[in-house]
N, C-alpha and C positions, 0 to 999 in steps of 0.2 A: 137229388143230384141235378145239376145246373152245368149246362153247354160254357165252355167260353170258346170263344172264337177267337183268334190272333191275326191271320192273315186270310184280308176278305176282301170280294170284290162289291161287298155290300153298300161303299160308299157309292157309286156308279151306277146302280142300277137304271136310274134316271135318263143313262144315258146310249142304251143298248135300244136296239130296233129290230122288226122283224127280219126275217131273211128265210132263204129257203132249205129243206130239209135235209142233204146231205148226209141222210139216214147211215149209209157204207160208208161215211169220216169217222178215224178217230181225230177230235181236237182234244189238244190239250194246249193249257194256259200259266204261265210260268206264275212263280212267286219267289222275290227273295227274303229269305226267313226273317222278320222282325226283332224276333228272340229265339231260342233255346227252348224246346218244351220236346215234351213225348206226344204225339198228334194220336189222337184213335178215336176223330168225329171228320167226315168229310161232308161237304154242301155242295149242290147244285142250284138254282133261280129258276122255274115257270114263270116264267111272265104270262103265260095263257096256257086255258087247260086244254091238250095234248087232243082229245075228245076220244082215245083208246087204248088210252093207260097203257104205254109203250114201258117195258121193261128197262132200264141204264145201270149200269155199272161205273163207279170207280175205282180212279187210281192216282198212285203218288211213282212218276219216273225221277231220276237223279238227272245232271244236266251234264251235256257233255260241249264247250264253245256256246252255251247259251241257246241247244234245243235240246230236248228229252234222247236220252240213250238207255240202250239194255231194254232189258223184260222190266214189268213195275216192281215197285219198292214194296209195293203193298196194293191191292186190291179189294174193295167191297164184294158184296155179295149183292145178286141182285136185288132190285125193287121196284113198284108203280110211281110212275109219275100220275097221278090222277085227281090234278087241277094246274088253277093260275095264281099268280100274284102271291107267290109263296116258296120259302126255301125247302128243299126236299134232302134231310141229313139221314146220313146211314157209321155205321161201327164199321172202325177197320181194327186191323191189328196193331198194337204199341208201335209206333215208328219214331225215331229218336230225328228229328228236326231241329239244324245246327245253326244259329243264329246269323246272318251274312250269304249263308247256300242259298243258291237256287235250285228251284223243285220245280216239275211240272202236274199240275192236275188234270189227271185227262178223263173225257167220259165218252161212251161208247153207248148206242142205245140197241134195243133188237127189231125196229120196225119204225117207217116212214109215219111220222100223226097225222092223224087227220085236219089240226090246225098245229102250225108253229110253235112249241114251247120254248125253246132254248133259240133265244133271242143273240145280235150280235154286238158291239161295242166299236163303233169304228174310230174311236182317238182313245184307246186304254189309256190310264195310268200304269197301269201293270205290265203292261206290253202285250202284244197281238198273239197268235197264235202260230202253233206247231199242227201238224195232221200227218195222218197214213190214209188214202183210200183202198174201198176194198176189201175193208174189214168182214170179219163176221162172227157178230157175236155166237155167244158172249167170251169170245176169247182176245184178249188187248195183245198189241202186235209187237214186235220189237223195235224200239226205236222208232216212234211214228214225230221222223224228224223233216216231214218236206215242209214246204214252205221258206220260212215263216210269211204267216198275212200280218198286215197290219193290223185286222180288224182281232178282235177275242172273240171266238165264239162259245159262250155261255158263261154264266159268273159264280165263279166256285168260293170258296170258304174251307179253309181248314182249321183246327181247334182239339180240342178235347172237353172228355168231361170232368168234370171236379168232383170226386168222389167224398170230398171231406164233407162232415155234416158237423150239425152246429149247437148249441144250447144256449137255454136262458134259466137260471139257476138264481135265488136269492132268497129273503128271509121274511115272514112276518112279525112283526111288530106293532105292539100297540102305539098309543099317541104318547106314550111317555119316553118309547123307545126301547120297551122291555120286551123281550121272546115272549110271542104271540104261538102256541103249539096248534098242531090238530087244524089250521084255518082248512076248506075249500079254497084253492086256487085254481081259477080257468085263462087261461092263454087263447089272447084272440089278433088275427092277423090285421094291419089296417092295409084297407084295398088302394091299389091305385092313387084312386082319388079319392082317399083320404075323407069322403064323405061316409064313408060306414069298415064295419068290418065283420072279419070272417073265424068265426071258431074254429079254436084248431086241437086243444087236449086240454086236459084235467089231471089236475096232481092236490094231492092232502100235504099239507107242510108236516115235518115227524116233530119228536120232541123236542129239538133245536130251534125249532122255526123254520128248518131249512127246505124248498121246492126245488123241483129242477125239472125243466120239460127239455128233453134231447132228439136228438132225430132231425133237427131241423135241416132244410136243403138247402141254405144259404145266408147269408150275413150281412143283407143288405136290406130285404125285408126290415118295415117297424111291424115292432109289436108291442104290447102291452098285457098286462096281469090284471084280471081282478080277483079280489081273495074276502071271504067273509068265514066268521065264525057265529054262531048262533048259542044263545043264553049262555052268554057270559060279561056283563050283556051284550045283545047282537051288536056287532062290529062289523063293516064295511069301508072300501077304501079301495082304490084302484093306481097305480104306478101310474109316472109319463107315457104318452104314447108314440115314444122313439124308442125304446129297445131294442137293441140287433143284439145276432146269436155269436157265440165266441166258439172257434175250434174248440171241436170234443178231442 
């Protein structure tokens, strides 16, 4: 299973700076929905590590004139921020996210860091920021609509994950093009960079010629087959190595 992300402040990041900890804010940071989806992945941004892995929570409010209103729509459960330079995603519940709405993501943390993580944005694209002071965790406030600042304070990501998985399914053949039964076939990932690769399963072709390796997480991976049979006479041969997996 594989993350996608829809609406993120991930282009940006580049452009957020330290500031200080207003540990008792809730901020939250608007998003107008891109598209249509069911959301049940939320992100936050470390830009540096916390140095006491402070507890945060989020959430998704609904907008009311263009700040957050009501109790949240959905909230995480807690977890550690414990480092830098990296997104820290957490499971929420199914949330139906209506393509053209705006949303607010707000986070809340349980303790002042010892250094800075959640960095602030002072020219968003997205737009600035919503807050309540005075919070206390871990419970998010109603309506934490003062403000709004200019600046975002922290860069969220919402998304979900893609539960579909994948296959790569075909047939052995000899060089004349006739069903090839019984071969070994191994399925190996190519990495990255494409300078080596990584095994990944093993399937026997039946009496058809027919393999099939399922379970994949995705369809964007290449991959490739090699498949041998022994004293018949030994035969060996291996596919392109661009194969992706097609919905199971």
């Amino acid at each position: 299973m594989a993350d996608t992300w829809i609406d993120t402040d991930a282009a940006e990041l580049g452009e957020y700076e330290s500031t200080s900890s207003y540990e008792t804010y809730c901020f939250c940071g608007k998003f107008v929905a891109s598209s249509s989806y069911t959301c049940n992945r939320l992100g936050i941004y470390s830009h540096a590590d916390p140095g006491n892995d402070p507890y945060v929570k989020l959430a998704i409010y609904a907008d009311s004139g263009g700040a957050p209103t009501g109790s949240p729509l959905v909230e995480s459960a807690p977890f550690q921020i414990t480092g830098g330079n990296q997104w820290f995603d957490t499971d929420i519940s199914d949330t139906s996210i209506i393509s053209g709405t705006t949303y607010h993501v707000a986070h809340i943390t349980s303790t002042a860091p010892s250094t800075q993580w959640r960095y602030r944005n002072p020219n968003p694209a997205n737009g600035g920021s919503h807050y309540k002071t005075g919070v206390t965790y871990p419970t998010f406030p109603t309506s934490p609509n003062s403000g709004p600042s200019t600046r975002r304070y922290g860069a969220y990501r919402m998304g979900h994950v893609d539960t579909s998985t994948y296959k790569i399914e075909g047939v052995t053949k000899n060089k004349d093009g006739n069903i090839l039964s019984e071969c070994d076939c191994f399925l190996f990932k190519l990495n990255t960079d494409e300078d080596n690769a990584t095994y990944i399963n093993y399937d026997k072709s039946d009496a058809n010629g027919n393999y099939s390796f399922t379970g994949l997480d995705d369809n964007d991976t290449k991959y490739f087959v090699i498949a041998w049979k022994d004293n018949t006479p030994h035969v060996f041969d291996c596919t392109d190595h661009v194969l992706t997996g097609i919905e199971e």
